[in-house]
C-alpha positions in Angstrom: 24.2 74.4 14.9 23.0 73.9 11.5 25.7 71.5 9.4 26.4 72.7 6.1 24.5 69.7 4.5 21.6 67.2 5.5 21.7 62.7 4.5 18.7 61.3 3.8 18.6 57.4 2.8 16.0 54.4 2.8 15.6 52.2 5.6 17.2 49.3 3.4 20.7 50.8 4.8 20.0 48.2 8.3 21.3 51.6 10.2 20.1 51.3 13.9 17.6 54.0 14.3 19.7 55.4 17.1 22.5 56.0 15.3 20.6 57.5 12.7 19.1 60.0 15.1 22.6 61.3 16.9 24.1 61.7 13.2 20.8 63.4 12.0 20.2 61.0 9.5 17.0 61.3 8.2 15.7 57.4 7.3 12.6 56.9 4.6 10.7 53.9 5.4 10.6 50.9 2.5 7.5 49.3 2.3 6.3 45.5 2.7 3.3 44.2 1.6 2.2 41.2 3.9 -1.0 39.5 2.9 -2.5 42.4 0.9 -1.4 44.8 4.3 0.9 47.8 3.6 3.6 47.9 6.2 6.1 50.8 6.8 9.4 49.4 7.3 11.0 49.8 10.7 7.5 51.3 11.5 4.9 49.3 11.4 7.0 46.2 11.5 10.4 45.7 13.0 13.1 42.8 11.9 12.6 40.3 14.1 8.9 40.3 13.1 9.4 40.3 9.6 12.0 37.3 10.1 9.2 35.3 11.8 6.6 35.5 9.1 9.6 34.6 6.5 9.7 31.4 8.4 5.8 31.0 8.5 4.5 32.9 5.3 3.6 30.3 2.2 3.4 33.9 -0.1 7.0 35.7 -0.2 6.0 38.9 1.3 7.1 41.7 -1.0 9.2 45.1 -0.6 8.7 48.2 -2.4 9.8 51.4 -2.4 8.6 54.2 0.0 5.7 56.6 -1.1 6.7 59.8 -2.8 4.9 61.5 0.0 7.4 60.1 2.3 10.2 61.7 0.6 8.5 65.1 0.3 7.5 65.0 3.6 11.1 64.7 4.6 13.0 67.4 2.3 10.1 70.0 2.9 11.2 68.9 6.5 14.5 69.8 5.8 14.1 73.1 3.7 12.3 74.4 6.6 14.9 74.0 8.9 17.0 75.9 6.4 18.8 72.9 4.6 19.8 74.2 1.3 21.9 70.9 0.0 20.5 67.5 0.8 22.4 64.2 -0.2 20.3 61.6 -1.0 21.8 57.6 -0.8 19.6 55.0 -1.9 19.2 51.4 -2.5 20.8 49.4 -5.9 18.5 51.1 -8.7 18.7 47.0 -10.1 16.6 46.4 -7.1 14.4 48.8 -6.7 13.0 52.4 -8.3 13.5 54.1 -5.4 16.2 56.3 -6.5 14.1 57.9 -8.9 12.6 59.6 -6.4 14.5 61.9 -5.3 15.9 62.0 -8.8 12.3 63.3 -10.0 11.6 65.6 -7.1 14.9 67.2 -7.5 14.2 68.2 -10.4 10.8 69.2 -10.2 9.7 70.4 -6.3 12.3 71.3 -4.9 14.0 74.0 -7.1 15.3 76.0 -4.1 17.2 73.2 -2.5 20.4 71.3 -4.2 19.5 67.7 -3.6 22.6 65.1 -4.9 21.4 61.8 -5.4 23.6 58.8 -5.3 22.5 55.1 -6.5 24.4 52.8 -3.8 24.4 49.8 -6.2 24.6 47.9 -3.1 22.3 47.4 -0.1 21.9 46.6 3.3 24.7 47.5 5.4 27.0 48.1 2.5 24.4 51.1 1.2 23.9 52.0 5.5 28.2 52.5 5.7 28.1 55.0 2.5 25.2 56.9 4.4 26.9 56.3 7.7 30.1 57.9 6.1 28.3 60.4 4.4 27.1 61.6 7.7 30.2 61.8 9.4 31.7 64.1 6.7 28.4 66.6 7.2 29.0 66.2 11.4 32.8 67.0 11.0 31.6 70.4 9.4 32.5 69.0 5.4 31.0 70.1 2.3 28.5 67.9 0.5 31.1 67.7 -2.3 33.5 66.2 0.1 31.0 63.7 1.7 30.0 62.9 -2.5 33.7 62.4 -3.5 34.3 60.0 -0.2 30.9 58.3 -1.1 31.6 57.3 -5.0 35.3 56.5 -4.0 33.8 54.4 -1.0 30.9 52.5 -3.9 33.8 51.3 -6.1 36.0 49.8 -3.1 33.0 48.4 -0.6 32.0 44.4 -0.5 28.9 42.4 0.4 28.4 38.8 0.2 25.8 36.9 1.5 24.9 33.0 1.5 21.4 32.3 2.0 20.7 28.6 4.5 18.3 27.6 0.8 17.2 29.0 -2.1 13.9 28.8 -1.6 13.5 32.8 -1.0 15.4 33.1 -4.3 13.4 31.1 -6.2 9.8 32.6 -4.7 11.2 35.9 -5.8 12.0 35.0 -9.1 16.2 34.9 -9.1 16.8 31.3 -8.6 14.4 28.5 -10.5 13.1 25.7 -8.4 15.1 23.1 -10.3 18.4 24.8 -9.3 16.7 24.9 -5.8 16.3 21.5 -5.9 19.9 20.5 -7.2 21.3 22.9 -4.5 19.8 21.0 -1.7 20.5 17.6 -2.7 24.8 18.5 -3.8 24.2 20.7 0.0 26.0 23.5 -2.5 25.7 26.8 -0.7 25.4 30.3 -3.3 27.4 32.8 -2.1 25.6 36.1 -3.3 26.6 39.6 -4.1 26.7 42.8 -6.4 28.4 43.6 -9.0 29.4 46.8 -10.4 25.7 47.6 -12.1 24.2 46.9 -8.5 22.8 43.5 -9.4 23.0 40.7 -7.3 24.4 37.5 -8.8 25.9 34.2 -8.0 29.8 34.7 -7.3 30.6 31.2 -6.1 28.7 27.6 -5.4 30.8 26.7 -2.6 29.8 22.6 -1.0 28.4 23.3 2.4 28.1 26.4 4.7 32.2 25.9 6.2 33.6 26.3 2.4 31.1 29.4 1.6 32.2 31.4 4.9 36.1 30.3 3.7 35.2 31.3 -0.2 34.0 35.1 1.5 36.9 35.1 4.0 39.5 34.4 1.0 37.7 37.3 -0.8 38.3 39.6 2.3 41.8 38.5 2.3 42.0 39.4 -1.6 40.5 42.7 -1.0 43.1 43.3 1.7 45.5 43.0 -0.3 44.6 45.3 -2.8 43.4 48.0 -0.6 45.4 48.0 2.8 43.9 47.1 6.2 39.2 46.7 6.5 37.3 47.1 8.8 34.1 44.3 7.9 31.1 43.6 9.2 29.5 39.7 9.6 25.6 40.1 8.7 23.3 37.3 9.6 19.7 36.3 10.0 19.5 34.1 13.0 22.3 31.6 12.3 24.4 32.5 15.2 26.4 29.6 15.0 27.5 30.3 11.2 28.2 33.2 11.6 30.4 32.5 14.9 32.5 29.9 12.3 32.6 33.2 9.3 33.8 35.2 11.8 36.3 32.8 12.8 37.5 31.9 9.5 37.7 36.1 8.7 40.0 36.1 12.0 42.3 33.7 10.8 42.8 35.0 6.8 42.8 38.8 7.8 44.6 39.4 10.8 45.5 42.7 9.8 42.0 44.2 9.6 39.1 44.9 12.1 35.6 43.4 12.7 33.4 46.6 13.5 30.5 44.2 15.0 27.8 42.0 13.9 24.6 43.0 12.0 21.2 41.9 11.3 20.6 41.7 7.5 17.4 44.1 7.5 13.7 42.9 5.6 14.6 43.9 1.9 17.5 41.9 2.0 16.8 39.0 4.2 13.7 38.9 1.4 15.9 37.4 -0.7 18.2 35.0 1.2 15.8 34.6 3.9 16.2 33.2 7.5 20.0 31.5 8.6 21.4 33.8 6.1 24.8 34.9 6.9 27.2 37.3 4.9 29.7 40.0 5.4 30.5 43.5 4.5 33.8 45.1 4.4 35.9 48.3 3.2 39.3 50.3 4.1 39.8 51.1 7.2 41.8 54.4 5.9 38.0 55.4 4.7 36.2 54.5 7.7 35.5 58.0 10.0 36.8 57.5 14.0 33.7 58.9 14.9 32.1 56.3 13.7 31.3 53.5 16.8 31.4 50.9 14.6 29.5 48.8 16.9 26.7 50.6 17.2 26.4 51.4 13.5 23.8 48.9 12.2 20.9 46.7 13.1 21.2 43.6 15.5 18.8 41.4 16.8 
């Protein structure tokens, strides 16, 4: 049976493939250039490879956004099977210009097919739980104005942090400068990252050691508790099992009254940036998370 609308996103969202097929989400690939090679992500390269030429690669390999083919590729896909509304959720527009993709075909290809396009101003698994949510609203039989309104009310409320193991990755890609890099290191200060409400990713606390950062993003879940009832969050890592064991612990003790919905792998656009022994964590209200969601099963993991 044909839903009343179709979810399309980039695969900067982290959802697990297999998620994304049940819920007929249909996933554009980002690119990565590697050494002058064009890699589809997710495709041609899968995150466990991508984290093991971070930890090798002198160059900073480089995301960009998917190929307009790829998107027309995808809605023509759709049309055919007689999709006549299409949401679109992409990737912080301060991070990248893929947005304007479907902005521009919308307007211009696709004349007999409603496409809404929504900038996440977030990514990774924050931008894959709008989609995910978005998704849920299209399998329950809901409107594409529904699953928009949930969407926009969800962008204002949802939280991602991450703190990268160095600043090294930062500094490569041209948001931290080497002597801050250097100062980091030797005070062992540990930048907890996130977004604010333009989608840009910025410094929101320089916490002394990896313990105080995982307590500085707890204290923030228990803050946004506060203010918006019971979560259900998400601890995001890039192989630093053991720090992310102590954020999840410290979560545990300052916000008994919410959920943990698993543990993710942050995906290549964002582990770019923060790089290997990253961890972080995502959360939002429970009252806005859908129970058909298996929250375990929602994102990538190693």
């Amino acid at each position: 049976m044909l839903r009343k609308f179709a979810v399309v996103t980039d695969s900067a969202s982290d959802i697990l493939p297999a998620t994304a097929r049940e819920l007929g989400v249909s996933v554009v690939p980002m690119r990565i250039n590697m050494g002058g090679e064009d890699l589809r992500d997710g495709i041609d390269v899968q995150t466990g490879q991508y984290l093991d030429l971070l930890r090798t690669s002198e160059d900073l390999p480089r995301t960009s956004m998917p190929s307009p083919s790829d998107f027309i590729e995808v809605y023509r896909s759709l049309a055919i099977r007689g999709y006549t509304d299409i949401l679109s959720i992409h990737l912080s527009r301060a991070l990248s210009s893929t947005v304007e993709i479907p902005r521009f075909l919308s307007g211009s290809m696709f004349n007999d097919v409603n496409i809404e396009v929504i900038d996440s101003r977030t990514a990774s698994v924050a931008e894959g739980a709008l989609v995910l949510e978005a998704a849920a609203v299209a399998e329950a039989g809901g409107t594409i104005d529904e699953a928009v309104a949930k969407v926009l009310t969800l962008r204002d409320l949802i939280k991602i942090q991450f703190v990268p193991r160095s600043l090294t990755n930062l500094v490569k890609g041209g948001r931290a400068t080497a002597l801050q890099a250097v100062a980091a290191s030797a005070l062992r200060i540990r930048p907890v990252v996130g977004f604010n409400g333009k989608g840009e990713m910025h410094v929101v606390q320089k916490a002394h050691g990896t313990r105080r950062a995982a307590g500085f993003m707890a204290n923030t879940l228990s803050d946004q508790e506060r203010e918006q009832g019971a979560l259900i969050y998400f601890t995001l890592h890039t192989r630093a099992e053991k720090n992310v064991e102590r954020l999840e612990a410290a979560v545990r003790e300052r916000v008994p009254g919410s959920a943990c919905g698993g543990r993710a792998t942050i995906g290549p656009c964002i582990a770019t940036h923060v790089g290997e022994g990253a961890i972080g964590v995502m959360s939002y209200p429970a009252s806005l998370h859908s129970t058909m969601l298996r929250s375990e099963e929602m994102f990538l993991s190693l």
